[in-house]
N, C-alpha and C positions, 0 to 999 in steps of 0.2 A: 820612395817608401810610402804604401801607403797608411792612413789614417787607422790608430785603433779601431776594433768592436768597442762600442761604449754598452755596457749591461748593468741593470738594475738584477740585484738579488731580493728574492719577497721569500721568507720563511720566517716561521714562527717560535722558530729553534736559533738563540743569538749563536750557539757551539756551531750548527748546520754553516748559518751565515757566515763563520769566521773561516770554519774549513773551506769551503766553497772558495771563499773569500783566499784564501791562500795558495790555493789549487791553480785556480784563476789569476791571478795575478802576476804569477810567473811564468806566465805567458806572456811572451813581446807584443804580440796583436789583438790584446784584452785588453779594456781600463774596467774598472768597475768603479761606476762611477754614485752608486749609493746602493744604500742594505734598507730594508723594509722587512717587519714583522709581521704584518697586516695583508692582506687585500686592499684597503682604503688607503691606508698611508702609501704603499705601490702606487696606487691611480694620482695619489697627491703627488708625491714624486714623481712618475714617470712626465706630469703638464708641467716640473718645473725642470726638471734636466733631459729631457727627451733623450731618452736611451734609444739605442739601436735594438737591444735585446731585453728583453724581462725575462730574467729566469726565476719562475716560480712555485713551489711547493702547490703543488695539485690539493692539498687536505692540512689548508692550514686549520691552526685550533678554532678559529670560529666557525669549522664548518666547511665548506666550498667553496671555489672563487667564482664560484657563476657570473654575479656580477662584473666582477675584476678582469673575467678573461672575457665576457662581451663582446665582441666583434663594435658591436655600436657605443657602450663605452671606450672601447680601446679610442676610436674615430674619432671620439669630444676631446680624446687623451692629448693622440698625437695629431702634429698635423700634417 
């Protein structure tokens, strides 16, 4: 057997995240392995539990994740 998908969930919506969050989870080859409201708190998370996936809210409340989905941020993220 192999190894779960490990995913990070990023929205702005804690309802979004928990649906998501449950959707997901009962799935055998998911873990979800942290929830993020942010774009920042995402980037902070993703350098401390390196997900395999970010699944993220394109239009979080602050606006964009321009930053957050970066190609060259993501690079400093993961390694």
């Amino acid at each position: 057997m192999t190894a779960p998908v490990r995913l990070l969930l990023c929205d702005d919506h804690a309802v979004v995240r928990a649906g998501l969050r449950a959707l997901l989870t009962s799935a055998d080859d998911i873990e979800v392995v942290g929830e993020a409201g942010s774009g920042e708190e995402a980037l902070a998370m993703a350098g401390r539990l390196h997900p395999d996936v970010v699944l993220m809210d394109l239009q979080l409340g602050e606006g964009t994740v321009d930053s957050a989905a970066n190609p060259l941020t993501a690079r400093k993220v993961a390694p």
